[in-house]
Structures are given as structure tokens and as C-alpha cells.
C-alpha positions in Angstrom: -125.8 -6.4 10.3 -127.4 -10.0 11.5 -129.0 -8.6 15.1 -132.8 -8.0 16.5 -133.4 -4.6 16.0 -135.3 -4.9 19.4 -131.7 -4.8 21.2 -130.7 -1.8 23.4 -127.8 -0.3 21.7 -126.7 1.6 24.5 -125.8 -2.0 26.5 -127.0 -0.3 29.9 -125.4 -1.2 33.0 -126.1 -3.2 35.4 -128.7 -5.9 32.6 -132.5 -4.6 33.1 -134.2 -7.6 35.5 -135.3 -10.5 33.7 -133.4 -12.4 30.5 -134.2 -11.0 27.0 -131.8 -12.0 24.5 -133.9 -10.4 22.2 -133.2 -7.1 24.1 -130.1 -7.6 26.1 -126.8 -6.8 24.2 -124.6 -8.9 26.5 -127.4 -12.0 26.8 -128.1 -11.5 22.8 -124.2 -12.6 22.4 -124.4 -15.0 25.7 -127.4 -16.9 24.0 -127.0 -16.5 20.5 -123.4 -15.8 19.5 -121.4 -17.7 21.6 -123.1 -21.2 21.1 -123.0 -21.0 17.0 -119.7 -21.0 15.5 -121.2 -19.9 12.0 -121.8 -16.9 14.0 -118.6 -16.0 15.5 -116.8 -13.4 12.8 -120.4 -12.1 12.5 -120.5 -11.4 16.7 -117.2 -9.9 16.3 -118.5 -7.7 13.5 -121.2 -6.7 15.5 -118.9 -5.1 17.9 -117.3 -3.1 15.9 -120.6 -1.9 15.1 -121.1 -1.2 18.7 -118.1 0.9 18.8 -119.2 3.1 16.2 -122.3 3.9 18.5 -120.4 4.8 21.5 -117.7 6.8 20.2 -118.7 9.6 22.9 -119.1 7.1 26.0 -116.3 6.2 27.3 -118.0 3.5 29.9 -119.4 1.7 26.7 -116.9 2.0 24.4 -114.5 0.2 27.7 -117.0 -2.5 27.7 -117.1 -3.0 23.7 -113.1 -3.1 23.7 -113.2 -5.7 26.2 -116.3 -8.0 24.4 -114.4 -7.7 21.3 -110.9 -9.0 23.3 -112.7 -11.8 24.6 -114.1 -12.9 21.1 -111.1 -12.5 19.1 -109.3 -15.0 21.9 -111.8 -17.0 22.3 -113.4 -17.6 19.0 -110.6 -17.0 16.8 -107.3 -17.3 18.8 -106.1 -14.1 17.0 -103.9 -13.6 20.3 -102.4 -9.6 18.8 -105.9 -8.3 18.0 -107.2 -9.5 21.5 -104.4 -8.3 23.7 -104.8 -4.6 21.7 -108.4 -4.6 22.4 -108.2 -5.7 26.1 -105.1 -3.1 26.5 -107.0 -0.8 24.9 -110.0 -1.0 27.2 -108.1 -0.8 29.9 -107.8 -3.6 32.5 -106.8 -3.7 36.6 -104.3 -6.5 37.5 -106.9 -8.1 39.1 -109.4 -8.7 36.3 -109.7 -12.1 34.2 -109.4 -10.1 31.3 -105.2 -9.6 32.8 -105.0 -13.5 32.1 -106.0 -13.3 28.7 -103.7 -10.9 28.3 -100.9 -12.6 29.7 -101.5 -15.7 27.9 -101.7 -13.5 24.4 -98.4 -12.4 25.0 -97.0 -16.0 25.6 -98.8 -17.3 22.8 -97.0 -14.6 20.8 -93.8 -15.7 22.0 -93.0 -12.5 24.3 -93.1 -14.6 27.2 -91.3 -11.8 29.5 -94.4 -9.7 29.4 -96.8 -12.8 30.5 -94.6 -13.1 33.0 -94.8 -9.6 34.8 -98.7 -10.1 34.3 -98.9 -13.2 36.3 -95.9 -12.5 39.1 -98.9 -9.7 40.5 -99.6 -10.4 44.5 -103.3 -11.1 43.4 -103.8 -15.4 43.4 -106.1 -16.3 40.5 -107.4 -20.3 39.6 -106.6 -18.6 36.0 -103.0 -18.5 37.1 -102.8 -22.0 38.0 -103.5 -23.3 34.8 -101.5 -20.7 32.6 -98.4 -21.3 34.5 -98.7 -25.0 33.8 -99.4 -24.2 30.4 -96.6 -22.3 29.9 -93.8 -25.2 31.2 -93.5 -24.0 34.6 -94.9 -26.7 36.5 -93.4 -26.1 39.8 -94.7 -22.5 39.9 -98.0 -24.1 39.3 -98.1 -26.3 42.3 -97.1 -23.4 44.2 -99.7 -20.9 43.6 -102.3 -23.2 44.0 -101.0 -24.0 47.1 -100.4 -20.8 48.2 -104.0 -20.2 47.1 -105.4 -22.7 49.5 -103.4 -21.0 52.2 -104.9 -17.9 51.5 -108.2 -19.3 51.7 -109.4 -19.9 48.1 -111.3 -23.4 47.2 -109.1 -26.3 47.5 -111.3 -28.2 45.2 -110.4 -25.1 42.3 -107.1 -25.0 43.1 -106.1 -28.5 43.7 -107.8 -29.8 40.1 -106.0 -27.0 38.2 -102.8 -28.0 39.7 -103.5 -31.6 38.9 -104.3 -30.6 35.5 -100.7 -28.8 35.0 -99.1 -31.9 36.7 -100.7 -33.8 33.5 -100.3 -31.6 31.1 -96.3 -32.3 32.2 -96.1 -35.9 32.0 -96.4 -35.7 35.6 -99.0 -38.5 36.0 -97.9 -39.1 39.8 -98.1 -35.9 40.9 -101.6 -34.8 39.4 -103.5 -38.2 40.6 -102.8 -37.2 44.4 -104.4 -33.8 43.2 -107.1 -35.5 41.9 -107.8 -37.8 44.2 -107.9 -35.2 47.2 -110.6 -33.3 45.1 -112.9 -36.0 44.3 -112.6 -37.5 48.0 -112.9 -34.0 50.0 -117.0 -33.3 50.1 -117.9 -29.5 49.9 -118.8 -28.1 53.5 -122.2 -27.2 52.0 -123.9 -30.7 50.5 -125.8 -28.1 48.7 -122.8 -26.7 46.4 -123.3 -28.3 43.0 -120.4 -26.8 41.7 -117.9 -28.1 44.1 -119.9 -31.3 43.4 -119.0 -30.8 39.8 -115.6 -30.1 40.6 -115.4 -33.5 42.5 -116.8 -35.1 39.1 -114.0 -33.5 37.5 -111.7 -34.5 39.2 -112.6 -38.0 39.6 -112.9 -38.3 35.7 -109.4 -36.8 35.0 -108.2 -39.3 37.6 -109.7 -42.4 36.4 -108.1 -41.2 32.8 -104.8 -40.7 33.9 -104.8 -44.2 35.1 -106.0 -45.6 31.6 -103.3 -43.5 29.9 -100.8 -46.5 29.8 -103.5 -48.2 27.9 -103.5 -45.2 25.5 -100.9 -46.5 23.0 -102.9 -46.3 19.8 -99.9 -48.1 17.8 -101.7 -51.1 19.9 -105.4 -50.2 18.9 -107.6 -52.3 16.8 -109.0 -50.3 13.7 -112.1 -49.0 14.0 -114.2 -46.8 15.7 -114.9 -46.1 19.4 -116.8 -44.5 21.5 -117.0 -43.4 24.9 -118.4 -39.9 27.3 -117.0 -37.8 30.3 -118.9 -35.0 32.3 -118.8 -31.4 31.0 -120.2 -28.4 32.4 -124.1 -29.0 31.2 -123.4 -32.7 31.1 -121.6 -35.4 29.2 -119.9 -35.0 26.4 -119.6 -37.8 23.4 -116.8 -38.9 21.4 -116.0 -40.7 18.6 -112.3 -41.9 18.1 -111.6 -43.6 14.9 -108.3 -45.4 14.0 -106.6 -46.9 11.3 -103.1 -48.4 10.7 -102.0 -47.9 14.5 -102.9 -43.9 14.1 -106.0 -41.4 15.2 -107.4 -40.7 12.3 -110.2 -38.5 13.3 -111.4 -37.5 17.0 -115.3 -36.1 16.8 -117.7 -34.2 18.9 -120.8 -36.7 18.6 -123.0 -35.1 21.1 -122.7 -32.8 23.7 -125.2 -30.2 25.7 -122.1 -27.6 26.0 -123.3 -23.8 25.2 -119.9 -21.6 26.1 -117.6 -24.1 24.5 -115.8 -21.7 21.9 -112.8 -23.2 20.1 -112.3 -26.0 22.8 -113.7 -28.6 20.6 -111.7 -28.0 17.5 -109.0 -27.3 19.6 -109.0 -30.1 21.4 -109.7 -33.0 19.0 -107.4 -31.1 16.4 -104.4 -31.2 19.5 -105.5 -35.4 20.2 -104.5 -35.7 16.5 -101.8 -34.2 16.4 -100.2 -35.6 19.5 -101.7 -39.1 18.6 -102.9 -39.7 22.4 -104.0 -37.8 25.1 -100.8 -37.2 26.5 -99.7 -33.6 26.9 -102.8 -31.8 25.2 -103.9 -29.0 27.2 -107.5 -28.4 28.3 -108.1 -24.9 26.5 -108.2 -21.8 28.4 -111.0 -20.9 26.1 -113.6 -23.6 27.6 -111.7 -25.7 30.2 -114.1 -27.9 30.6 -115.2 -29.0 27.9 -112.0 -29.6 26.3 -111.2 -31.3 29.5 -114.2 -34.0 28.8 -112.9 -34.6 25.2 -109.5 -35.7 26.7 -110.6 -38.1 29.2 -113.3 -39.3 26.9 -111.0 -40.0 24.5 -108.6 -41.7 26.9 -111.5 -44.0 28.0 -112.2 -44.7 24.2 -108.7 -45.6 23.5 -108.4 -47.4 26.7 -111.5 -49.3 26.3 -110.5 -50.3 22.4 -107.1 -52.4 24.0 -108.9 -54.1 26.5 -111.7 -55.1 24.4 -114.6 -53.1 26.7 
């Protein structure tokens, strides 16, 4: 096993004051596992080496489970062995860990049971998105409304629903979303992540715009560039093309650290699709794969029009 033997085993709860990832089980994997993709099935095997040292604790061995969930969705997208993990350790309706679960089961194809997850009474952003993701558009829009009625951040809910609006081909629907984001300023000037959220927004709306200009069949070969904001701060990509087709989309530089498959994911999806149209912003890192996708659409843009 690849850990400091300085870490805590025992993963005590609530984190000892101060950050030791040298110490700290959960900032160990925080810090050092989740940035390093050559480290993934190593982090995952590390759990199961946790479980074996919490057989007899029951509060541990939950937390374990769940850790383990998290990393086979997230790093891996091995949607049965993270929805038995998650089940396994036991989640409330209310949890985040519900949503992953609900969106295993879709992914699996069993969308009946993603379904009961998500019709709950309690309103999650998370819902927002996986409802759009799933086709049901419609029932997007109207959670996040109902969100905002309830009291939850128009700026979350709003951009999510504007993100399932695009996702659809819905371009006229989602730039009203985004628009109301990036021109409705936080009550506190002081909030930098509803400031954030405005960036966001303002990106994925200046993107949607360009995506008319996205036909790569009338893109020059060669290779182009371009950046939109992340969650630590822009992100870089490179978009190459040859004979009217994406031959490649790459990362080039980025200052990400929770970004888990959303860059493979992503640029892998552009590819595929051959434009920006319809790829989803992974669940896994949102933002990040958000960034890609307007980056890209500013690359492609920017190639037709000679910028």
C-alpha cells in the first residue's frame, strides 16, 4: 500500500484542527488522491484497505463505504460498484450521496429507480442537472423554479436550468437563464461564489451565442486555442482539426484540483459529438467540464471568423 504511514487509520470524526494531509485520512485523499489520476485505482485500493481496519466500527466502516462510492463514480464511472457501496453504507434521501445513486441507476439503464430517488419532496441543485441529463427537460425548469420559490439561490438554480436547457438544444430557453444569473449581483458584494456563479453564467452565455459558428465542417485545419473560467481559474484548450472534423480536443493548462474524469470525459464527448452541441457538463466536476465546453466553443467560433 502507497500511503504515509503517519495517517490516522481510525479517520476520526469531526478532522483534528488544522490541515495535515500527511495525517488526515480524508485531506490525504482530498490532496493527494483526487488531483492525480495515476493514483485513482491506487485511492480506491486504499479503501478497501480501510475496510479491513474497521470491520468492528460500524461509524467508520459507513464512512469507508461511502468514500469508496464516491471514487468508483467519480474516478472510474463503474456506476454498479458505486451504487452497491453507497447502498451499502446507507444513505438518507437527503444526502448528495442519493444523487449519485440515482444517476448510477440511470446510467445503468433502470431508469424507474432514478426516478423514485429524485421525485423525494427534498429540492437539490443536484436534481436540476440530473433531470436535464436524463431528457426531461421540462422537469428541470420546474424544480429549479420551484427551488427559487422555496428560497434556494437563484444564481444555483437558474445556471443549472440553463445548463439542461443546452444540454437540449434548447439554446433560447437557457440564454434567458443565463443572462438573469450573470446580470443579478449577490446581496452580499462580498460572496465570491455567487460572483463565480455570475462568471459562469456569463461564459456559458456568450458560448451559446457562438454555437452557430460552431460548424467544424466550415473550420480551417489547424489548431486553436482559446480559455474559459473554472473553479480555481481558467482552463486551456487546444482544438485541432483536419478535413472539416475534431481531431483531438486537449487540456493544455488548467489550475483544477477536484476535476476527476471531467476532462477525459468531456473532450472525449466534444469528439464524439463533433461540436459542443449536446455534451453534458459532467456530474463528476461540473465545472470544469463546463469550461472545456465553452472553451472549445470559443476556439471553434474564433477559427470561422478568423479571431
Amino acid at each position: 500500500m502507497n500511503y504515509p504511514k503517519t495517517l490516522d487509520l481510525k479517520w476520526p470524526q469531526p478532522t483534528p484542527k488544522g490541515w495535515n494531509n500527511r495525517k488526515n485520512v480524508g485531506q490525504f485523499i482530498w490532496d493527494v488522491i483526487n488531483p492525480n489520476p495515476q493514483r485513482w485505482r491506487e485511492g480506491i485500493k486504499f479503501n478497501h484497505f480501510l475496510l479491513t481496519q474497521h470491520t468492528s466500527d460500524r461509524a467508520r466502516t459507513k464512512r469507508v463505504m461511502s468514500s469508496l462510492g464516491s471514487m468508483y463514480f467519480r474516478f472510474l464511472q463503474d456506476y454498479p460498484r458505486a451504487a452497491y457501496w453507497i447502498e451499502k453504507a446507507g444513505y438518507r434521501p437527503t444526502d448528495g450521496q442519493a444523487l449519485i445513486v440515482a444517476e448510477c441507476y440511470w446510467r445503468m439503464g433502470y431508469e424507474p429507480k432514478a426516478r423514485e430517488i429524485l421525485n423525494q419532496r427534498t429540492l437539490r441543485i443536484g436534481m436540476i442537472k440530473l433531470w436535464g441529463d436524463m431528457g426531461e427537460t421540462a422537469k428541470a425548469v420546474q424544480v429549479a423554479e420551484s427551488y427559487v420559490r422555496a428560497g434556494g439561490s437563484m444564481h444555483h438554480a437558474y445556471l443549472a436550468a440553463g445548463d439542461a436547457c443546452r444540454v437540449a438544444g434548447q439554446f433560447n430557453k437557457a440564454l434567458p437563464y443565463y443572462k438573469k444569473v450573470a446580470s443579478t449581483p449577490p446581496k452580499d458584494p462580498k460572496d465570491n461564489r455567487l460572483k463565480q456563479v455570475r462568471s459562469r453564467a456569463k461564459a456559458s452565455a456568450e458560448a451559446v451565442e457562438l454555437f452557430e459558428l460552431c460548424d467544424v465542417a466550415k473550420v480551417p485545419d489547424g489548431s486553436y486555442r482559446s480559455q474559459s473560467i473554472g473553479y480555481r481559474g481558467a482552463v486551456h484548450i487546444q482544438v485541432d482539426v483536419a478535413n472539416g472534423k475534431i481531431t483531438k480536443v486537449a487540456v493544455t493548462q488548467h489550475q483544477e484540483k477536484q476535476f476527476y474524469s471531467a476532462i477525459r470525459d468531456a473532450t472525449e464527448q466534444i469528439v464524439a459529438k463533433q461540436g459542443v452541441r449536446g455534451v453534458d457538463a459532467t456530474s463528476r466536476a461540473t465545472i470544469t467540464a463546463e469550461a472545456i465546453i465553452n472553451a472549445t466553443a470559443k476556439a471553434l467560433a474564433g477559427a470561422r471568423s478568423g479571431r
